[in-house]
PAZABA-929683 format. One line per field, with one value per atom (N, C-alpha, C): atom name; residue in one letter; x, y, z. Coordinates in steps of 0.001 Angstrom, whole numbers, plus 500000, padded with zeros to 6 digits. Example, Ala and Ser with C-alpha at 12.3 -4.5 7.8 and 13.67 -1.06 7.14 Angstrom:
BEGIN
atom: (N,CA,C,N,CA,C) .
type: (A,A,A,S,S,S) .
c1: (513190,512300,513200,512850,513670,512900) .
c2: (494310,495500,496700,497750,498940,500030) .
c3: (507800,507800,507800,507080,507140,507870) .
***
This chain:
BEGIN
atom: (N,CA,C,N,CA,C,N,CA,C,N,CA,C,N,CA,C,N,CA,C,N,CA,C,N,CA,C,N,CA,C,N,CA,C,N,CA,C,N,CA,C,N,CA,C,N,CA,C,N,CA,C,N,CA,C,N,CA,C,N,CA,C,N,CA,C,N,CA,C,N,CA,C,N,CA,C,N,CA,C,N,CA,C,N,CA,C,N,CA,C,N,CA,C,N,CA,C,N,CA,C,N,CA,C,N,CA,C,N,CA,C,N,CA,C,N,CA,C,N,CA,C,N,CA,C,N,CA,C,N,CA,C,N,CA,C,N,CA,C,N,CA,C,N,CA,C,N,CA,C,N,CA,C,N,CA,C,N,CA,C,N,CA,C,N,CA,C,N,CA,C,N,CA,C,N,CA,C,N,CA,C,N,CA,C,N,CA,C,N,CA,C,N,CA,C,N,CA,C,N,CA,C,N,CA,C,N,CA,C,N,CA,C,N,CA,C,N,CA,C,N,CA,C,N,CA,C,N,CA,C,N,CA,C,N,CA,C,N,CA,C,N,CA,C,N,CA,C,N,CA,C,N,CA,C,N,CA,C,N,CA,C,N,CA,C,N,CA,C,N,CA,C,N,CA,C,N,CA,C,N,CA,C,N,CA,C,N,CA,C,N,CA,C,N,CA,C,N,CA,C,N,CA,C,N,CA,C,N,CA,C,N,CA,C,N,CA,C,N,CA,C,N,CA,C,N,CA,C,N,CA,C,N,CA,C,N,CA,C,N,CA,C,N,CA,C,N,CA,C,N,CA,C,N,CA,C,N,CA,C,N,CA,C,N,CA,C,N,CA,C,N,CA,C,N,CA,C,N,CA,C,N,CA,C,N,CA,C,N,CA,C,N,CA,C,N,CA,C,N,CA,C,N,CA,C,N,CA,C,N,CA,C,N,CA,C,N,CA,C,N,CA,C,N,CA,C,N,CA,C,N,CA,C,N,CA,C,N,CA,C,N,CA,C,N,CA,C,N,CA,C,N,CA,C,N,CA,C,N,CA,C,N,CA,C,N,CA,C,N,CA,C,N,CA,C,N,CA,C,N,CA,C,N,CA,C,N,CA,C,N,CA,C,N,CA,C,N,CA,C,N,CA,C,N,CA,C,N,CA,C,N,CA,C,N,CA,C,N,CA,C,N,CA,C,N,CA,C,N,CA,C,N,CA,C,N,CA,C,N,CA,C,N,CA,C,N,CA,C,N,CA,C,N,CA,C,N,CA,C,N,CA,C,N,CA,C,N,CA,C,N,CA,C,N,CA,C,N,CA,C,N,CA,C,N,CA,C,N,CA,C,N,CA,C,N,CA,C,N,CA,C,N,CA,C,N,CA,C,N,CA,C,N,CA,C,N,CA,C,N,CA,C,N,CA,C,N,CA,C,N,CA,C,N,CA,C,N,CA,C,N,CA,C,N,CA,C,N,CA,C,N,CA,C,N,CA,C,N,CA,C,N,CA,C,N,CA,C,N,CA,C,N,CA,C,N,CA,C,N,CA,C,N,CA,C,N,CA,C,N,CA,C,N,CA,C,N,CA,C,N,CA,C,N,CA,C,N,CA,C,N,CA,C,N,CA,C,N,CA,C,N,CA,C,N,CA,C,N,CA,C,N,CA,C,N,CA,C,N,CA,C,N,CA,C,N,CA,C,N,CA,C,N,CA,C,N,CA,C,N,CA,C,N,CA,C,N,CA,C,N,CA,C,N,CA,C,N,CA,C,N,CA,C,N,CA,C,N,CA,C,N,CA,C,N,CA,C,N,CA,C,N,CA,C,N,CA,C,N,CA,C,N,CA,C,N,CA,C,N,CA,C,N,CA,C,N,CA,C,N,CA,C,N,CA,C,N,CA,C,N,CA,C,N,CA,C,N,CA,C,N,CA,C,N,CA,C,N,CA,C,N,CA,C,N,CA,C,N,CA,C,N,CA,C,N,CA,C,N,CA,C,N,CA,C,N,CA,C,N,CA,C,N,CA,C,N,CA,C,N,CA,C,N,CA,C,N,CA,C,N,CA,C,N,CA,C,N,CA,C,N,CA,C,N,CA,C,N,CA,C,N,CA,C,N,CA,C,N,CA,C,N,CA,C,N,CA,C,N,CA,C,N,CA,C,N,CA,C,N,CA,C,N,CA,C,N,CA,C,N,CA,C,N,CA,C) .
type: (X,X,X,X,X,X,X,X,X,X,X,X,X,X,X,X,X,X,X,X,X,X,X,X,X,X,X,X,X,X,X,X,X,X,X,X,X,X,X,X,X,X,X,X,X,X,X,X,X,X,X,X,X,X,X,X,X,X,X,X,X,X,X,X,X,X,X,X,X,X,X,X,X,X,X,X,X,X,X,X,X,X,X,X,X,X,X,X,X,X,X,X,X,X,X,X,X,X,X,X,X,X,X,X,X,X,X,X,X,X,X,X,X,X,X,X,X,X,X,X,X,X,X,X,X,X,X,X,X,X,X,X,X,X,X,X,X,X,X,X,X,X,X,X,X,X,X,X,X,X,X,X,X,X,X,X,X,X,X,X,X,X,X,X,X,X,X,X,X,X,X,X,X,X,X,X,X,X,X,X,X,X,X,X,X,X,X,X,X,X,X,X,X,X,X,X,X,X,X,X,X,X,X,X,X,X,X,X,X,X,X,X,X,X,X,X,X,X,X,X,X,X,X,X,X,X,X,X,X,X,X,X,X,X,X,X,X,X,X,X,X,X,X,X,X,X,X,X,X,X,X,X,X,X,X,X,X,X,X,X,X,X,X,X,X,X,X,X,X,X,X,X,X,X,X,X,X,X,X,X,X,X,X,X,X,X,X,X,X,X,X,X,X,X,X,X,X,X,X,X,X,X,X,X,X,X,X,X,X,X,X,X,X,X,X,X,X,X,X,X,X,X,X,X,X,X,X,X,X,X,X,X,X,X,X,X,X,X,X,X,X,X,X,X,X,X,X,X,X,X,X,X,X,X,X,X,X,X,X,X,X,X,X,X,X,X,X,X,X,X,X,X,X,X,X,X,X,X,X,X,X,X,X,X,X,X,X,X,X,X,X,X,X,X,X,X,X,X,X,X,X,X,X,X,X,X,X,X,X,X,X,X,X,X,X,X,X,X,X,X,X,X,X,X,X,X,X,X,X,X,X,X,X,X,X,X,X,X,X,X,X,X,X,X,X,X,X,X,X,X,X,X,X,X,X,X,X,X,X,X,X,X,X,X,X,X,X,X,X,X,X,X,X,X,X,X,X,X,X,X,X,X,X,X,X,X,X,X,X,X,X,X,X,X,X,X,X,X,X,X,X,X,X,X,X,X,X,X,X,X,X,X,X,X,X,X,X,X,X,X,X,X,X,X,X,X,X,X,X,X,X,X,X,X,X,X,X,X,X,X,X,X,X,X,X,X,X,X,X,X,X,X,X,X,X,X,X,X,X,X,X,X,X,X,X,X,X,X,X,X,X,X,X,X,X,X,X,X,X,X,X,X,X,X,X,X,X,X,X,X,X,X,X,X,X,X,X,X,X,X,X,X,X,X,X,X,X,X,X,X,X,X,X,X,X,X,X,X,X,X,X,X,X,X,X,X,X,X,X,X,X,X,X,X,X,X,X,X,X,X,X,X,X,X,X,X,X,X,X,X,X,X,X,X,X,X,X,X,X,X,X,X,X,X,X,X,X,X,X,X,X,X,X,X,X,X,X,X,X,X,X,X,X,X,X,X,X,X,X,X,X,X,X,X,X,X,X,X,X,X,X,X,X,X,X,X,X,X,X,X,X,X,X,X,X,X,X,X,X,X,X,X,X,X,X,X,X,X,X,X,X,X,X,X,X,X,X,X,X,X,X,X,X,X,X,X,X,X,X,X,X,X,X,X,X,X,X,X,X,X,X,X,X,X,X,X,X,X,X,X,X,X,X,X,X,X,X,X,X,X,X,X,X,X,X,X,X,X,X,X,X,X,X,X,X,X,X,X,X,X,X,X,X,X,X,X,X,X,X,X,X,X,X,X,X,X,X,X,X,X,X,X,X,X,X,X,X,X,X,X,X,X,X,X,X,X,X) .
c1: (500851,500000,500874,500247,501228,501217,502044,501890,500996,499808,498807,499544,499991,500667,500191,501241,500450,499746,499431,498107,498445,498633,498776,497257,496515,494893,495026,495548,495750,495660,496558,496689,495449,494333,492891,492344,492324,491414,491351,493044,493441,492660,492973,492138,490888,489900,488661,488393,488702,488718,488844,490050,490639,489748,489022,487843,486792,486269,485032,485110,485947,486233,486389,487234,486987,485706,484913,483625,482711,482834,482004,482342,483630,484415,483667,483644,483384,481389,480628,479313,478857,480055,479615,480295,481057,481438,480511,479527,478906,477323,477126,475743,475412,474249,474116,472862,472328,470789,469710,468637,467419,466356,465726,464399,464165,465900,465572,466194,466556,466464,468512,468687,470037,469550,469874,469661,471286,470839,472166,472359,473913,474247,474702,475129,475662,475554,477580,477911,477430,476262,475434,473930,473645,472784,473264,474265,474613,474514,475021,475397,473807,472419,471244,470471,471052,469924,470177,470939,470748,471422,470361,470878,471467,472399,472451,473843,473488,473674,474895,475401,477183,477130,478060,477858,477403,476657,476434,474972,474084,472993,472507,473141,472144,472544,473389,473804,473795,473307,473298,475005,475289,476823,476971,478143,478275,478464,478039,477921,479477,479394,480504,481518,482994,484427,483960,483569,483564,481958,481156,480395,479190,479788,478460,477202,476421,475069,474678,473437,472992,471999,471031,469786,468588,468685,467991,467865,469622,470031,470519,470661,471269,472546,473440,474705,475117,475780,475780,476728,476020,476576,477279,478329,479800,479260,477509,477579,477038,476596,475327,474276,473313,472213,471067,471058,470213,469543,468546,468399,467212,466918,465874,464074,463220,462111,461998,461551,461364,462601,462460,463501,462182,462741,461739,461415,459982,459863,460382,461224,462094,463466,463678,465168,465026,463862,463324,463240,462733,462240,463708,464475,465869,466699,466673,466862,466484,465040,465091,465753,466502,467345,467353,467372,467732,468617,469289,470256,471200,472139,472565,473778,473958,474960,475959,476220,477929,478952,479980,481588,481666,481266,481961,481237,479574,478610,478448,478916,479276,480451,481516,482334,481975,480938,480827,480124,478988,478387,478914,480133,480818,481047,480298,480718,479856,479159,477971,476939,476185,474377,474713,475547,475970,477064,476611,477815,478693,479460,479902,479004,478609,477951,476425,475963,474531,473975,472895,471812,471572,471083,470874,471793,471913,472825,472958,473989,473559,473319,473145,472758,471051,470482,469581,468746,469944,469651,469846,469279,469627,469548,470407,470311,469452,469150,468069,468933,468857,469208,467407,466954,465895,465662,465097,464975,464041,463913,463025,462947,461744,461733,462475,463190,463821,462836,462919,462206,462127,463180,463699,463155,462429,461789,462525,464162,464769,464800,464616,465031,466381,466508,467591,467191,468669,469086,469124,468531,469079,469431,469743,470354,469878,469197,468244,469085,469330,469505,467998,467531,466350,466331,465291,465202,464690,465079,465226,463550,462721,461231,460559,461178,460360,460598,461983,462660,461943,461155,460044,459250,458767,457439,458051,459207,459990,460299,460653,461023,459172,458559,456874,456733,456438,456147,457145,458105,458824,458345,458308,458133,457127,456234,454643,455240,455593,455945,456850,457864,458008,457633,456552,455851,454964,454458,453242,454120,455538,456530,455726,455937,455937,457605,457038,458487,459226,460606,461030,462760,462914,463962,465318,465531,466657,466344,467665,467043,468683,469470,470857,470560,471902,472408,472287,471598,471993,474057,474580,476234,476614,475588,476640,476076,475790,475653,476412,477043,477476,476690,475988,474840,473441,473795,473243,471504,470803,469388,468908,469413,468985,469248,470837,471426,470278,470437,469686,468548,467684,466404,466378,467017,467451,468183,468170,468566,467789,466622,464964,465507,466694,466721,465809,465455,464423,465573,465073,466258,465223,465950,465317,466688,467174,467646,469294,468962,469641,469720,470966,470596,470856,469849,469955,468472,468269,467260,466057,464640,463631,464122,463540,463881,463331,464229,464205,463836,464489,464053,465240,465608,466590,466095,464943,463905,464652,465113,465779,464586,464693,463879,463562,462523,462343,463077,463838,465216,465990,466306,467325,467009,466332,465711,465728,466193,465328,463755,463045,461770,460612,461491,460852,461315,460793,461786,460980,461386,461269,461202,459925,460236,459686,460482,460496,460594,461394,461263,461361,461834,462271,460156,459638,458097,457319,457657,457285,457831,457631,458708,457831,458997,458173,457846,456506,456213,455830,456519,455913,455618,454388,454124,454604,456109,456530,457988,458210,459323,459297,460059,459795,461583,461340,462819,462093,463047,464382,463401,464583,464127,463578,464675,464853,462896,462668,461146,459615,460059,459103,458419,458687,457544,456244,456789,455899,455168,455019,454561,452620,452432,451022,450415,449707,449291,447862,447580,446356,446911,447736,448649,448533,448571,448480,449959,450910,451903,452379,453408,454055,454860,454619,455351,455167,453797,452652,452413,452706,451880,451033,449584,448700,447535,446853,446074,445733,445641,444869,446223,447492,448731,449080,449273,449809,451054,451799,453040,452256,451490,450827,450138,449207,448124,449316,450342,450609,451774,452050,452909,451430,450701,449686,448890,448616,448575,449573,450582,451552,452100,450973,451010,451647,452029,452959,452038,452228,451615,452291,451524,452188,451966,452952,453202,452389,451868,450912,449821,449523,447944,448385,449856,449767,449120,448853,448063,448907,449683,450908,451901,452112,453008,452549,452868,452854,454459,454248,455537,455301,455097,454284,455488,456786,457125,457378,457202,457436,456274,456845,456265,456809,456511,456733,456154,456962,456318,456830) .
c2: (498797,500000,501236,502119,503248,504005,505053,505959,507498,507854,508891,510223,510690,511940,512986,514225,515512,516247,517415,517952,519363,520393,521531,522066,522241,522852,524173,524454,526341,526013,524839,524129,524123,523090,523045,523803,524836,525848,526863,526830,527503,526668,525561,525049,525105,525137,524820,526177,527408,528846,528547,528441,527829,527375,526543,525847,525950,526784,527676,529028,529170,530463,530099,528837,528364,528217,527347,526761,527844,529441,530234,530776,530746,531693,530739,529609,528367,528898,528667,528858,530225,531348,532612,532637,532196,531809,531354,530092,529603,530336,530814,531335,532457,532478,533370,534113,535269,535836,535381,535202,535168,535190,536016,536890,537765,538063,538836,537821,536824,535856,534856,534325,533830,532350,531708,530726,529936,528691,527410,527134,527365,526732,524848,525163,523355,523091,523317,523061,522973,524051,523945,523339,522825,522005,520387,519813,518720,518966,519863,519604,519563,520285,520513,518880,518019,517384,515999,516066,515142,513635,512468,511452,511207,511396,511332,509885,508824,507686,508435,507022,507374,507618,508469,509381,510557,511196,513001,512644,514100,514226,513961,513942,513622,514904,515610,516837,516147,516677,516025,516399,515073,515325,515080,515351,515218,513966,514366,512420,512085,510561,509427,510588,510613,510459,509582,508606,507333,507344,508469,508326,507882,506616,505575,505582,504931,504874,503948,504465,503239,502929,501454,500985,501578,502827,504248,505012,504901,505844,506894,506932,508218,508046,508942,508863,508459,507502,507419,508319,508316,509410,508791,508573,508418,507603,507098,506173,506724,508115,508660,508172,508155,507323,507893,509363,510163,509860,510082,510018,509419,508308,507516,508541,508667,509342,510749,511756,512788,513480,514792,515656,516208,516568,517452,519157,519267,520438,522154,521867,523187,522349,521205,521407,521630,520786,521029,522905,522913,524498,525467,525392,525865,525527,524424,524028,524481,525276,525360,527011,527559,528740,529196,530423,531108,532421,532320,533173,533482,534762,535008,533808,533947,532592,532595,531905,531649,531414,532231,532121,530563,529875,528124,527728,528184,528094,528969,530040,530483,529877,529563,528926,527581,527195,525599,526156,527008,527576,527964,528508,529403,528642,529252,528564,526976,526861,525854,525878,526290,526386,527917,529120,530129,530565,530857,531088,533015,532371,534598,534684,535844,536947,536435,535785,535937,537126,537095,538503,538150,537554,537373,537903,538882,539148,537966,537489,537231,537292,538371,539378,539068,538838,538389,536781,535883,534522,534155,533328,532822,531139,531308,529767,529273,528504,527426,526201,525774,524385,523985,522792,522604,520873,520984,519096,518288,517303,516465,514982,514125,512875,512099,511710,510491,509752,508764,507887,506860,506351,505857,506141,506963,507325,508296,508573,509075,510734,511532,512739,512942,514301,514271,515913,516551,517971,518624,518995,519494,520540,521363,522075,523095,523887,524684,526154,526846,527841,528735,529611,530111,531512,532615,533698,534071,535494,535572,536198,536030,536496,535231,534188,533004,532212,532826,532266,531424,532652,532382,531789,532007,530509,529152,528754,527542,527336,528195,527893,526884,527530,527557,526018,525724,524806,523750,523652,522337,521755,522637,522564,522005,522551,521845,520322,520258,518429,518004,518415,517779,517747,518168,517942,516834,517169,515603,514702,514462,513415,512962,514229,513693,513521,512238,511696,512925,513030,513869,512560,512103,511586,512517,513713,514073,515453,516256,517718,518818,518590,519105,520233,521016,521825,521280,521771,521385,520854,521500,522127,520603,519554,518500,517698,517964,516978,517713,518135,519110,520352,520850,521747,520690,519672,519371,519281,519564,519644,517719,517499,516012,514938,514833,514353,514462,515350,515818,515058,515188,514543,512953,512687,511395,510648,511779,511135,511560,511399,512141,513395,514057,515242,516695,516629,518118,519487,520490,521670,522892,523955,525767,525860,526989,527768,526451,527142,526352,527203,528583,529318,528654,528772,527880,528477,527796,528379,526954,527133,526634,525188,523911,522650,522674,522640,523097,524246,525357,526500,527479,529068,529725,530883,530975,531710,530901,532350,531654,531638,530060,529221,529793,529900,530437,529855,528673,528132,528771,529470,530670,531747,532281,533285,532547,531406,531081,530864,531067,531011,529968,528578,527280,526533,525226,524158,522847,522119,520572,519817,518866,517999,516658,515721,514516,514201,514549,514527,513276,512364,510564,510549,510252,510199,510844,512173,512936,513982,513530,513887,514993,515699,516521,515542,515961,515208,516334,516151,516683,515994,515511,514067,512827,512839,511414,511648,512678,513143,513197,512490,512260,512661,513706,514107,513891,512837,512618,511008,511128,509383,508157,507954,507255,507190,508513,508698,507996,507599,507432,506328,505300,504634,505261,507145,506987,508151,508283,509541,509290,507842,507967,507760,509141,509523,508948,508347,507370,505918,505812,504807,505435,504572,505070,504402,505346,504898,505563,505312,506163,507808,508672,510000,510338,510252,511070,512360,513174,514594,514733,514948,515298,516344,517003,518365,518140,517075,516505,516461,516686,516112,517192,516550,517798,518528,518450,519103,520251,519398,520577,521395,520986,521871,523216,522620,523868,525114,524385,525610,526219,525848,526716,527260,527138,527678,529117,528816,530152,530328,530730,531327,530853,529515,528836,528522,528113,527594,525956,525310,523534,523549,522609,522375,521278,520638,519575,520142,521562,522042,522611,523022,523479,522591,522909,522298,521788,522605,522485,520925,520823,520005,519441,518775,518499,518029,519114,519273,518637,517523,517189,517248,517766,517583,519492,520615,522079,523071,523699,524602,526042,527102,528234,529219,530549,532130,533101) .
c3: (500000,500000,500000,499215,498623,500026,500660,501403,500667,501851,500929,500909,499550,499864,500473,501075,502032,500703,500968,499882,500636,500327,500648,500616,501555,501769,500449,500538,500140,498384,498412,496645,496388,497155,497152,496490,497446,497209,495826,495804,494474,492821,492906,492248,492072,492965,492731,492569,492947,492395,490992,490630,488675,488228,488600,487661,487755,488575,488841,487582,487712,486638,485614,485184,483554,482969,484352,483922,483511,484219,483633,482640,482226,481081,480065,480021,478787,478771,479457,479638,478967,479477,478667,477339,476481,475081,474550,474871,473842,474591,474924,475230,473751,473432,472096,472645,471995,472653,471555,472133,471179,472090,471330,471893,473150,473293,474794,476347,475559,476623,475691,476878,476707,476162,475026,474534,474199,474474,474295,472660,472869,471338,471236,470655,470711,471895,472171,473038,474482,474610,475838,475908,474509,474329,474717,474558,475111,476125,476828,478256,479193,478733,479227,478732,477550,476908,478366,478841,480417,479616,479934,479722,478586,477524,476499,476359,475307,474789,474458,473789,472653,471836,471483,470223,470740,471724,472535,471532,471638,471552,470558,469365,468323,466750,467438,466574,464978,463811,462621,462531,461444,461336,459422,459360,457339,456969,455738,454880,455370,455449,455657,454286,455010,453559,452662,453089,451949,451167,451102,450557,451137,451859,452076,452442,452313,452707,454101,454805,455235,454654,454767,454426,453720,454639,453901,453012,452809,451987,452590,453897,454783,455338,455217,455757,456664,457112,458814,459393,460996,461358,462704,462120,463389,464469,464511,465753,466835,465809,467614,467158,468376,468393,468594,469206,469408,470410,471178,472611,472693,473521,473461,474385,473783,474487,474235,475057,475057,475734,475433,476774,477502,478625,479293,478428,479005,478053,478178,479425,479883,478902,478291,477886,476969,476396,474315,473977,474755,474407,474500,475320,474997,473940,473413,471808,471258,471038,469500,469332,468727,469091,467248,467289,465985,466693,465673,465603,464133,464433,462982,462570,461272,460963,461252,462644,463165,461899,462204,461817,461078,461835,461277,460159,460266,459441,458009,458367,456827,455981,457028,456054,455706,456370,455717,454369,454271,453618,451871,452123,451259,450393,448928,447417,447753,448185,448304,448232,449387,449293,448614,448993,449153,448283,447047,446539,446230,445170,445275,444265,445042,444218,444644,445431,446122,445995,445493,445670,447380,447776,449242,450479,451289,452352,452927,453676,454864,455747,455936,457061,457109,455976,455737,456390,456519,457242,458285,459003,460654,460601,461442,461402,462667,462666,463366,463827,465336,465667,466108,466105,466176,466343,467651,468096,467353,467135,466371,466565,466434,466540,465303,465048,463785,463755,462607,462291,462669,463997,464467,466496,466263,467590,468363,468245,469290,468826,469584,469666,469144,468059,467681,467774,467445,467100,466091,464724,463224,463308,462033,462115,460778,460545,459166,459336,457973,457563,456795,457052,456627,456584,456020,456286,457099,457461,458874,459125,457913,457797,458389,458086,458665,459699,460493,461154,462791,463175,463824,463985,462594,461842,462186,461505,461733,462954,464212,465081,466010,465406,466103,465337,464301,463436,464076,463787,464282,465922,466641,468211,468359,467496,467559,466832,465993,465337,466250,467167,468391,469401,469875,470742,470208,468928,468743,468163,468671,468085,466520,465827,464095,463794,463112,462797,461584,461526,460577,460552,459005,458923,459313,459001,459430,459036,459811,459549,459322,457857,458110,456688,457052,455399,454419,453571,452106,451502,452583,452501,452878,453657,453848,452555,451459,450545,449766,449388,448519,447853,447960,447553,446899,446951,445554,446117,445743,446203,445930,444420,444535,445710,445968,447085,448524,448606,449739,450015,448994,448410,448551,448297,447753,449496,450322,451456,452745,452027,452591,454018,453401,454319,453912,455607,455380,455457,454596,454503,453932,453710,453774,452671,452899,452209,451133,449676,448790,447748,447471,446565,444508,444807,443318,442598,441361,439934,440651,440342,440289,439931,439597,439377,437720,436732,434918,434558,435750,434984,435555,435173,435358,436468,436572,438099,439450,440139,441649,442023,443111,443831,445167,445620,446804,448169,447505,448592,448359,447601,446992,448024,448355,449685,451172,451711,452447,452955,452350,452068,451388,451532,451478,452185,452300,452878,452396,452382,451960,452729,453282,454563,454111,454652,454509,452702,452035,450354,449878,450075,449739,449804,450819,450907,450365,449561,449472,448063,446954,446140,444880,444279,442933,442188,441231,440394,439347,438202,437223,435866,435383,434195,435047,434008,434743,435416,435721,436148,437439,438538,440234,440676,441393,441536,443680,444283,443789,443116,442480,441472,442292,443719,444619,445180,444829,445653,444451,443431,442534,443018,443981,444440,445464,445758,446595,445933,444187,443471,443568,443548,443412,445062,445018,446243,446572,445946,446081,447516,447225,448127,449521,450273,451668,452827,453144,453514,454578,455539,456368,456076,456761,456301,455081,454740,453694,453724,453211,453559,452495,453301,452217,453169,452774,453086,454527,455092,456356,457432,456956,457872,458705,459705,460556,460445,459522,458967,458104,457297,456188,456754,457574,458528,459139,459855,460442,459787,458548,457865,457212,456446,456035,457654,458416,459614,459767,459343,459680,458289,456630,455771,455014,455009,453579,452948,451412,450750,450530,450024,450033,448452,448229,446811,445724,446946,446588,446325,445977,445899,444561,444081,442369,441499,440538,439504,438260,437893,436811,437018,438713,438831,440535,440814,442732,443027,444031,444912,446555,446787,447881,448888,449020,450214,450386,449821,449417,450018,451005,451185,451782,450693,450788,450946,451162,451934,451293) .
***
């Protein structure tokens, strides 16, 4: 048995001073404001979401280096698992946070969803972290870029689909697929802002503004004749079929963006856009 070394009391104390003061220096770095009130970014969103599995909360992360897929068709993500049940509704509600587009986020941004020479400021966009049920049941974290006209709307709309745990497959940047809107599509991710031209035409897209977003698109896909973008989605173009993560006039996704002034894409006449709805 080792002999217990002496410990200078005074050393003690000096320490636990030291790390009392880091711990607040670190707490006031990632704190951001919204609405008057101090709201959690990431980093202080893990630390509030409590029990959280391996892999941390659920933060969406970028497609695999290697491309790969899972089963789905969705990227895997490093092995988080996202958090089994609900959070309590004092932690959910501190999640959902808008704010202007952090430093790290424009540069993921840059020459992607966002390219030079944007008509769009960005002064103009906010980004959104925002909790959600997976398809998979567990609470997860996404992550939306939008205008800062609807920023609100989205923050209201999602909260309500996590509270009535509506499933949403995933919720990241357009920026981790490479811009590409199909990709995206094709990996039934929900997303907002994508500055790019209409789908066969040279008219910027109201994802070009922040001012649409796309939810659940694999279930839910454009159809125009016989044209089903993403391709991957053409088994689920005839809406006569009755299937999981449907949106149709009766859904509570659709109900509550037209609730807060979107229009849904599934009501044009020219074409149906059944996962699209814009402001």
């Amino acid at each position: 048995m080792e002999p217990i070394p002496y410990r200078r009391p005074w050393l003690s104390v000096i320490s636990l001073l030291s790390a009392a003061a880091f711990a607040f220096a670190v707490c006031s770095a990632v704190s951001c404001s919204r609405g008057g009130r101090t709201a959690p970014m990431a980093a202080d969103a893990a630390e509030v979401a409590g029990d959280v599995p391996d892999g941390g909360l659920g933060l969406e992360a970028a497609p695999a280096a290697d491309g790969s897929r899972d089963e789905a068709g969705v990227a895997p993500r490093d092995g988080e698992k996202g958090i089994a049940g609900d959070l309590p509704s004092e932690e959910a509600e501190a999640m959902f946070v808008s704010m202007d587009i952090p430093a790290e986020v424009r540069a993921r941004m840059m020459g992607v969803s966002y390219p030079e020479g944007a008509a769009v400021p960005l002064e103009d966009l906010r980004y959104l972290r925002l909790p959600y049920i997976g398809f998979d049941g567990r609470t997860r974290v996404g992550e939306m870029v939008c205008n800062k006209v609807i920023a609100e709307d989205l923050l209201s709309i999602f909260r309500s689909l996590y509270e009535a745990r509506y499933p949403v497959r995933s919720i990241r940047l357009v920026d981790d697929f490479g811009g590409s809107d199909e990709e995206s599509m094709a990996a039934d991710n929900t997303s907002c802002f994508n500055y790019r031209a209409v789908s066969g035409g040279r008219k910027l897209s109201k994802h070009a503004y922040g001012l649409a977003v796309d939810v659940n698109p694999l279930e839910n896909p454009y159809v125009r004749g016989t044209s089903v973008k993403p391709a991957a989605g053409a088994h689920f173009a005839d809406r006569s079929r009755a299937f999981p993560h449907k949106i149709d006039s009766s859904d509570l996704c659709c109900r509550l963006f037209r609730e807060h002034g979107f229009s849904w894409g599934g009501n044009w006449r020219s074409l149906k856009d059944y996962q699209h709805f814009e402001k």
